[in-house]
N, C-alpha and C positions, 0 to 999 in steps of 0.2 A: 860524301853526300851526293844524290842524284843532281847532276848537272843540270845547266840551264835550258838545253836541247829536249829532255825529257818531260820536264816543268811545260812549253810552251807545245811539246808535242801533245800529252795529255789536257791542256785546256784545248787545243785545239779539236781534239776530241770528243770532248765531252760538248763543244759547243755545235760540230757537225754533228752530234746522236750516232758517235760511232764508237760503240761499248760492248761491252758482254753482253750477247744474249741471252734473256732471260724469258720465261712464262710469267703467268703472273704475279708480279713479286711478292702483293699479298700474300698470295695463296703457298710461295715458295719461303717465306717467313713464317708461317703458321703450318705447316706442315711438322707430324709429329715425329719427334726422337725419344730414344730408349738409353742409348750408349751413356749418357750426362747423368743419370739416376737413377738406372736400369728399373726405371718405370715410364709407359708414355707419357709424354707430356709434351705442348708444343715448342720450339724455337724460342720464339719471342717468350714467356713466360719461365727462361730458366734464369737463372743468374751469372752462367756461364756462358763465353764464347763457343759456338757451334756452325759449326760446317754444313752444307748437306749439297750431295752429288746424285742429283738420280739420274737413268739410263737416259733420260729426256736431256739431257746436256753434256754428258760422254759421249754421245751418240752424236753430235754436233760436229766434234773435232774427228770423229772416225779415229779416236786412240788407241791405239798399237797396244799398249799393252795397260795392267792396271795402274801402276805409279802415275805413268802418262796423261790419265783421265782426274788424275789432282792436279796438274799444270793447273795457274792462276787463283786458288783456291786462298781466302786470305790468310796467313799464315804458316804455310808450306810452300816448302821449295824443294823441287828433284833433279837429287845427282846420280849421273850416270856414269861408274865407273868404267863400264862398258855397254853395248849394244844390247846385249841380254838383261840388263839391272834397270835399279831404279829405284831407287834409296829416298824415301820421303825426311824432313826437314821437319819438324813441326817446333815454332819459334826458335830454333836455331841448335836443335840436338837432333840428333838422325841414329840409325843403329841399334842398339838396346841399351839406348835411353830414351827410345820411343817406342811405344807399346804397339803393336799390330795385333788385328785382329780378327775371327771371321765366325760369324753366326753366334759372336759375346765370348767364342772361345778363342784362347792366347795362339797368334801362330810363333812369336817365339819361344824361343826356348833356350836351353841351356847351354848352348855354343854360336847363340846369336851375337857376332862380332860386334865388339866397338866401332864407331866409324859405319861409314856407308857400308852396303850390304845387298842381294839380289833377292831378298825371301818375299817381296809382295809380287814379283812377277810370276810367280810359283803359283799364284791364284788366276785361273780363267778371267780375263775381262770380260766373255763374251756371256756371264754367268749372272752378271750383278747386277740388284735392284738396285740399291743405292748404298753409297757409303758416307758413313756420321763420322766428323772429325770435329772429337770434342779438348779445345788447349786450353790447358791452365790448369788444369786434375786429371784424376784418373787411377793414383792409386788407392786411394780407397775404395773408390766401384773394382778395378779389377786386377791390385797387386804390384809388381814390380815393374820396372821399366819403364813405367811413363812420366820420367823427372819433365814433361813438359806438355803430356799429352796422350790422346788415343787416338787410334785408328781404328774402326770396325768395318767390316766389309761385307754387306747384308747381302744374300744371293735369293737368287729368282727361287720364286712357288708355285705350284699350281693350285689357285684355288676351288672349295666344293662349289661345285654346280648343282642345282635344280634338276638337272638335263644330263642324263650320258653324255657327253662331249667329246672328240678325240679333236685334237689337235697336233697340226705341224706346223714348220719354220725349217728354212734353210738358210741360212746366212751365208754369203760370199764377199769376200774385202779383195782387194789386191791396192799397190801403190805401186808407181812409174817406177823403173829402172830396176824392175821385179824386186824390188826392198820389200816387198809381202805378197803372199797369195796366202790367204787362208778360207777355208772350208769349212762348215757348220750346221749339221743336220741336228735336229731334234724331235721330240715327239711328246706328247702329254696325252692323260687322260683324267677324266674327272668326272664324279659322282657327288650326289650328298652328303656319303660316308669316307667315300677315297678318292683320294689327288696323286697321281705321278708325273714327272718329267723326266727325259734323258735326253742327253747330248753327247755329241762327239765333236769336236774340236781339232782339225788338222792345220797347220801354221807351218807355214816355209819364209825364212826370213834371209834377205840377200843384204850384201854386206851394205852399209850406210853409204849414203851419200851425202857431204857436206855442202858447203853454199860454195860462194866463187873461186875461190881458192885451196879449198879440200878435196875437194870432187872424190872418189871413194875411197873409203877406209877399210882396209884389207888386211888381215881378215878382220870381217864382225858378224859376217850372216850366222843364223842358226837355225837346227826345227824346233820343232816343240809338237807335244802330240798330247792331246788330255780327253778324259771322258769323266761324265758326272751324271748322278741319280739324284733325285729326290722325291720321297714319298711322304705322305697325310692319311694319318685315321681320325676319324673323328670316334670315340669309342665308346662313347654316350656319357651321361652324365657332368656334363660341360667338362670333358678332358680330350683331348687330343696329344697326339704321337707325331713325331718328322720322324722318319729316318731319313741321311744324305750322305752320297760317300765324293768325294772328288780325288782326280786321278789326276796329277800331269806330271810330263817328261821334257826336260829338255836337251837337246842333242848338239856335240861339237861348239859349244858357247866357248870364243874366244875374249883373252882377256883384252883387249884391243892393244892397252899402254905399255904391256909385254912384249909386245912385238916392235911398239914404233920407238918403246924408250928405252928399254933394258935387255936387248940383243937377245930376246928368245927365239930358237926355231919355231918351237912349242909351247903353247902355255895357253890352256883349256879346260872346261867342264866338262864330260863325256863321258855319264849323264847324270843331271842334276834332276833328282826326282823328290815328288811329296804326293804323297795318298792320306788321305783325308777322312775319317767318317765321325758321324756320332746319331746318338739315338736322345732325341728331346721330347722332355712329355711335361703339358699343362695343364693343371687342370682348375677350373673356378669353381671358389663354393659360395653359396648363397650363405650367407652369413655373415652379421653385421662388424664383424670384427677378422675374420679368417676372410681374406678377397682371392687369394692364389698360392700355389703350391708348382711351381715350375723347377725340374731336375734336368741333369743332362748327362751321360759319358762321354767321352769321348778317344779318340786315339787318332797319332800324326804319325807319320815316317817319313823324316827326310833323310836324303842319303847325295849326296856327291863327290864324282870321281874327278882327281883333276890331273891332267898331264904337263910334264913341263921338262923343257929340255932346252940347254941354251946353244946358240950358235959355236960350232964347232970344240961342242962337248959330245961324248956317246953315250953319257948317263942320261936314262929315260927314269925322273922320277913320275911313280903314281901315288897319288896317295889317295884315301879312299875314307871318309867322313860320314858315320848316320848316326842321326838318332832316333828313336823308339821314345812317343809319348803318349803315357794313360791320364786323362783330367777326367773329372767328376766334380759335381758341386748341387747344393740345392738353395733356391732362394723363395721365402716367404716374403707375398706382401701382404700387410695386416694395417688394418685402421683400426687406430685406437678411439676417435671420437672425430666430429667432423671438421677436415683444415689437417688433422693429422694423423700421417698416414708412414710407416716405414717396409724397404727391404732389407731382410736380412739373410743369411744364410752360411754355408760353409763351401770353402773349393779347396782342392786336392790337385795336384799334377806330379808326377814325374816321370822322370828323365831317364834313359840307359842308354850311353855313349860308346859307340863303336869305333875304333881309329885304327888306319894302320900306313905303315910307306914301305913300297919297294923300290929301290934304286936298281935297272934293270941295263947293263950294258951291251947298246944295240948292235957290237960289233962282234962280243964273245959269247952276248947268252945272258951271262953270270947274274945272279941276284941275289940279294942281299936285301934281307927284310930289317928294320929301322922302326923304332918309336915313330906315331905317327903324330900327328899336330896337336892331338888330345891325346889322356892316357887312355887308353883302350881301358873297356869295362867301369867308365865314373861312370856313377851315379847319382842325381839331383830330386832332391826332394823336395813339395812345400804342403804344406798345411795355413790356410787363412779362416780367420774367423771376423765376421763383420754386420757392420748395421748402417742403414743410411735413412735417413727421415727425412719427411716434406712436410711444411706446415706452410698453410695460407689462410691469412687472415686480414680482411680487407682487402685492402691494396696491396698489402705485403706480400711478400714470399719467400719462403726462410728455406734452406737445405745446408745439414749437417748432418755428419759420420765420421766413423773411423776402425780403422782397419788394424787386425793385430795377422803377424804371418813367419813362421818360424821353419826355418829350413833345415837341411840334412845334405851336407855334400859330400860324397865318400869319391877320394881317389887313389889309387895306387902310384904310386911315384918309385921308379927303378933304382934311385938314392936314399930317401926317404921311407919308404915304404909305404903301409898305410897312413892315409892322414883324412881326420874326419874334421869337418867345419861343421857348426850349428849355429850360424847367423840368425839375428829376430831383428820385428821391425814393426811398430807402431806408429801409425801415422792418424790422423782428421784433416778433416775438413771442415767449412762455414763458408755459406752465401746467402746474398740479403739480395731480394728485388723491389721496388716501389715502383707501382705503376703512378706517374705524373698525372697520366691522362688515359682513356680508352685507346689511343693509340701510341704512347712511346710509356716506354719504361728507363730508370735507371738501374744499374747492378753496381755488385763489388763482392771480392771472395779474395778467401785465404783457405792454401791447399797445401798439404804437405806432401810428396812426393818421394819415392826411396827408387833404388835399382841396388835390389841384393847382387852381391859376385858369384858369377858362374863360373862356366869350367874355360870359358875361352878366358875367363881375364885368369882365372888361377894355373891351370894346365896348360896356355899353347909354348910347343914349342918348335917353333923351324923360321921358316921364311915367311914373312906377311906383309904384302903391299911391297915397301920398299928397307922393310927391316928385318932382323933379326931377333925373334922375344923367347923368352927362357921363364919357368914358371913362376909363381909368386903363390903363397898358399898364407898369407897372413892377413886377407882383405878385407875389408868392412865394405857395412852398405853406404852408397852413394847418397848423396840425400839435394831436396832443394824445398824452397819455399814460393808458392806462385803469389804474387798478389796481382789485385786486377780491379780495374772499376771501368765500367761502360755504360754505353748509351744504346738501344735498341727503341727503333720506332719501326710501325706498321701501319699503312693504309690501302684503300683501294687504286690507288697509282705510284705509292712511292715507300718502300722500306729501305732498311741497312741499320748498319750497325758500326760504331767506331768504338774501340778499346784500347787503354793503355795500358802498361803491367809491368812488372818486374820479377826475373824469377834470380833468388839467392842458391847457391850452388855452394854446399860444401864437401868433403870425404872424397873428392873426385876420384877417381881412378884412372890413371895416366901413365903412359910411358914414360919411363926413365932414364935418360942412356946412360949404358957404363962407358967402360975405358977398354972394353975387348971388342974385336973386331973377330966373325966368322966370315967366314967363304964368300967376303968382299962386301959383306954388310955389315953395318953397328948394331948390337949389340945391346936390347930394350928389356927394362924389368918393371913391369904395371905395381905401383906405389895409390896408396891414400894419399895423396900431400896435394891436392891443389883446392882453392878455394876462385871461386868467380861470381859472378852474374851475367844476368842476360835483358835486358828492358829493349821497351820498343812500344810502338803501336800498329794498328789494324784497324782500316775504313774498306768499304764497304756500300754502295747505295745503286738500288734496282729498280728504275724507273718504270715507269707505262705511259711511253708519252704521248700515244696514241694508241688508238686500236690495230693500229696495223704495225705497230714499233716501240719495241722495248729497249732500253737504255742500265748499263749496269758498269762499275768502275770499279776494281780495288786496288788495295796498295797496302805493303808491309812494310815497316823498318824496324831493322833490328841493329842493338849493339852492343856485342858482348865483349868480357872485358876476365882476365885472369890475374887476380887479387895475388896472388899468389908468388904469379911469374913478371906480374908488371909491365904483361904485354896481349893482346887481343886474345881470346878466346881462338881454339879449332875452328875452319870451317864455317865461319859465320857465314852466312848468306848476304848479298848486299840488298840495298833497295830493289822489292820486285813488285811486281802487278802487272793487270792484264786489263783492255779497254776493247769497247766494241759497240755492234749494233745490229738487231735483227728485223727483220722484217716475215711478218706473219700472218700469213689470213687463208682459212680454211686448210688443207692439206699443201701450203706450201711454205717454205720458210729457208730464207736467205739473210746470209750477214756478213759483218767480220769481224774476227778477233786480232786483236793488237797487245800481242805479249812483251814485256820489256823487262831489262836488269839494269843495272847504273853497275860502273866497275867496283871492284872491289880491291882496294890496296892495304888494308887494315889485314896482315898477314902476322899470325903467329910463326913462333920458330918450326913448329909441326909444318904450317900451309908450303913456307921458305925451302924445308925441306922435300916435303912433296913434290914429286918431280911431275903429275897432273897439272901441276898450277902453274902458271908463266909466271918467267921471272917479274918478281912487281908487280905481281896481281892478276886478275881475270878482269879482261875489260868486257864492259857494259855490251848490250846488245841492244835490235828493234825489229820486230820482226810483224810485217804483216799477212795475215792468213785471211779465205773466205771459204767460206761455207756455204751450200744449198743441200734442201731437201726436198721431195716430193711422193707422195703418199697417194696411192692410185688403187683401189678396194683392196686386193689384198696383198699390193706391192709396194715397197719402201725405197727408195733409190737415193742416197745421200754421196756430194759428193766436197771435196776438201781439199782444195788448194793451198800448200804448205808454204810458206816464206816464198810468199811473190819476187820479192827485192834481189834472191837468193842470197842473201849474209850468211857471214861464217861466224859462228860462234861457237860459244859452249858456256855449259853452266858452271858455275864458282864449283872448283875439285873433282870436276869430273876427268874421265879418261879418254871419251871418243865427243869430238864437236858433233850441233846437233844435224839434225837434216836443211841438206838446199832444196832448191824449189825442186818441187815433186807434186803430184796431184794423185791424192786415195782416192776410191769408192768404196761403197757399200752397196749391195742387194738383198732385200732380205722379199721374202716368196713367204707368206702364211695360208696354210690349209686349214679348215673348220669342218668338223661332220657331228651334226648333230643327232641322237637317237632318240626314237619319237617313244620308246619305251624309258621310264622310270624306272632306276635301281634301287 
């Protein structure tokens, strides 16, 4: 439980008006999402708990990367196995058991590890409009992997203009004790019929610096280098086109806990890449039954290379991991009469997995190629077919669906041979709203949730984390149950939201240990056997206590529990939340943010084992930050003051503790030329 320090730190807080900054909470409560019913609709009128991050509050914390820019968010929490990661938490599953996402399309995929993982830093932060974080559903809107949740990750446009317009932006960050420089030129142009933007993106990141007692973590620096397009046709006849491609790289990513824990010389990324595009096209019909017709393809390429070599060995292993993904999908929205309204549609992805290892000896030469982590040449398939309805009627408001999704895993196994899996998975959904009043509503939903097995849980086989795993090819889908019932109020000075919930966990898929020991590790086979839960709650409330000061506070607790094992759940998070207070009037705005965690001693035999985790636990942290900005006609100057205090901490499982006191900037320079000709 959070301590008593915590309890009187937080009212003390909340009583000096020093909380999360916010805009106006109204307006940041009624602001519309898509992710929760892939139709808009706003916040406060869903029945579901819902997130939202726009660049007007990323922008605050000047965050390093995207994970980062979810710090405080209710119901997530980010672990960082190392300096390059960032592993989001959504109620208390992380990995692929949480769905990520970008432009409605999956960024995982079929070798998206168990456990924390690096794949949303792989997205540009310096790209995003805003990102919808919807817990408690999601696989019915969009299939596997969200036994707890989504993430979507909506990125910048350039909208049509009236007016030829050409626009620029350069963006420049850097943070003390060169832990960042980065660079950011862009350019747009825009017409009535066509819209583009590009960017370039250069990032140099020096290794970490912790709070008093860490002071640098060596190695953790790395670069990273990305570029991204985006275009708009308007094509007549109420349809439009996007195309957008995103590029990034990242270079030399150490794993930081390899080096301080497990006597590696070596042990890195180099380079971790994803290239990114799809082609989306909408179109409306006037008709009172047919309202839209929205399609997309798309394709992903990720690929990472890793090195790794231990102290006073001369085998240089590399191993070398991609995958190749095509999705496609179409969704119809249609009203059938008025109050109710559904989308439906069909989605497609899959998968072709490339794997390989050389074990290369740096003294003779000699090499020796090895099965890689994955079988080289599997294949993942899925096919969904789905429906999801909205009815409102009075004060009510009703959403139900469900989702049917049938796979195809093909792998070649060097013992076995061919072996084909054709896993299915039918899931629904229901939720109920009652508005009380014009301004607060009540919810409550039940959601069913799956995460089919992929190729990492069936095919890995080498070294991972701090184990040894060998394949399993007999696995079912994972499943859970969300319930949830909350409270959601909205006014001109005061909104938020508090929810309780419980998600049921069965079919787990978990490590096993045998009784064999390899090249001084134990020895894991990924089994269906465990059963669990996860409960908790989420508050949430965004003051306007003046015109010149905004007031905002949340807090999570989670606690999960393994039915099974008879002892805490993986990686539970412990008590977290963030507190603050801004100050704002006209183009200027100052504040501060107060992040906190309570320890965490509730250790399964996993956490015990984890050599990230101090013995006994992760103790609790407090950390206060401040922020200013200022906004000067076409100049933006923000600057961020990291852990004043300089504490040393680190988040519950991670690998590298976080940053001490440090101080970012931002500059950001916008150009405008406007053309007095119409196109």
């Amino acid at each position: 439980m959070i301590n008593a320090r915590f309890v009187f730190l937080a009212i003390l807080i909340i009583l000096s008006n020093i909380s999360v900054a916010q805009e106006d909470s109204a307006k940041l409560m009624e602001e519309v999402v898509v992710t929760a019913t892939r139709k808009s609709e706003q916040n406060k009128d869903l029945p579901y708990s819902v997130a939202l991050i726009n660049t007007n509050e990323s922008d605050k914390r000047v965050s390093r990367t995207l994970p980062e820019s979810l710090i405080g968010v209710p119901g997530v929490f980010i672990q960082k196995t190392n300096h390059g990661g960032g592993s989001p938490f959504i109620r208390g599953l992380t990995g692929n058991q949480t769905l990520l996402m970008v432009d409605g399309v999956r960024l995982n995929n079929s070798i998206s590890r168990y456990g924390p993982n690096q794949y949303l830093t792989l997205v540009d932060n310096l790209i995003v409009e805003k990102i919808e974080v919807v817990k408690g559903t999601g696989s019915v809107q969009y299939g596997s992997d969200a036994l707890t949740g989504v993430i979507n990750v909506i990125t910048r446009s350039q909208e049509f203009t009236q007016q030829s317009t050409w626009k620029g932006r350069l963006t420049s960050r850097f943070t003390g004790f060169e832990m960042e420089k980065t660079a950011r030129p862009e350019i747009s142009y825009s017409n009535k019929k066509f819209a583009f933007m590009a960017g370039l993106s250069k990032k140099s990141f020096g290794d970490l610096r912790g709070g008093d007692t860490t002071r640098f973590q060596n190695p953790s620096g790395y670069g990273e280098l990305a570029w991204d397009t985006k275009a708009k046709w308007d094509l007549g006849s109420n349809a439009v086109m996007t195309i957008s491609y995103q590029s990034l790289k990242q270079s030399n990513v150490p794993i930081y806990h390899k080096y301080s824990l497990e006597n590696y010389a070596l042990n890195n990324a180099d380079p971790l890449k994803r290239g990114f595009g799809y082609v989306n096209f909408k179109k409306t019909f006037n008709s009172d039954v047919f309202k839209s017709l929205t399609a997309f393809v798309s394709e992903q390429d990720i690929s990472e290379l890793r090195n790794s070599r231990k102290n006073g060995s001369s085998i240089l292993r590399v191993e070398h991991d991609r995958v190749f993904t095509l999705g496609g999908g179409l969704d119809f929205l249609t009203d059938f009469f008025k109050g109710w309204s559904a989308n439906s549609g069909v989605e497609i992805y899959s998968d072709k997995i490339m794997s390989s290892r050389i074990d290369q000896d740096i003294n003779s030469g000699v090499e020796v190629s090895k099965r890689g982590l994955y079988p080289n040449g599997a294949t993942y398939r899925n096919a969904a077919i789905y429906t999801l309805h909205h009815f409102r009627l009075n004060r009510f408001m009703f959403e139900a669906g469900g989702r049917y999704n049938l796979y195809r895993i093909g792998i070649t196994d060097t013992t076995l041979g061919g072996v084909l899996l054709t896993p299915t998975a039918l899931v629904f959904q229901g939720g109920i709203g009652y508005s009380l009043s014009k301004n607060i509503t009540v919810y409550g939903n039940i959601s069913n949730g799956y995460r089919a097995p992929n190729v990492d849980d069936m095919g890995t086989l080498g070294i991972v984390d701090f184990r040894y795993e060998i394949p399993a090819y007999d696995l079912k889908p994972e499943r859970s149950t969300n319930y949830e019932a909350g409270l959601k109020w909205v006014t001109k000075k005061v909104s938020g939201s508090i929810g309780i919930f419980n998600t049921s966990l069965s079919n787990l898929i978990t490590r096993v240990k045998t009784q064999e020991m390899l090249y001084g590790y134990s020895v894991y086979k990924k089994q269906n056997v465990e059963k669990g839960y996860i409960q908790g709650w989420e508050f949430q409330s965004l003051i306007k206590v003046t015109k010149l000061f905004n007031v905002n506070m949340s807090i999570t607790s989670l606690y999960g529990q393994s039915i099974t094992k008879n002892e805490p759940l993986r990686r539970i998070p412990p008590v977290n939340g963030q507190a603050g207070l801004q100050y704002q009037k006209k183009n200027i705005r100052a504040g501060f943010i107060y992040d906190f965690a309570a320890s965490q001693h509730r250790l399964a035999q996993g956490d015990k084992d984890d050599n990230r985790i101090p013995k006994g636990g992760t103790p609790g942290f407090q950390l206060l930050n401040v922020y200013s900005g200022i906004e000067y006609k076409t100049m933006v100057l923000r600057l961020y003051l990291n852990n004043i205090f300089n504490s040393d901490y680190r988040t519950h499982g991670s690998g590298i503790n976080g940053m001490g006191r440090s101080i970012s900037a931002t500059l950001v320079l916008n150009f405008e030329h406007l053309s007095n000709k119409n196109k």
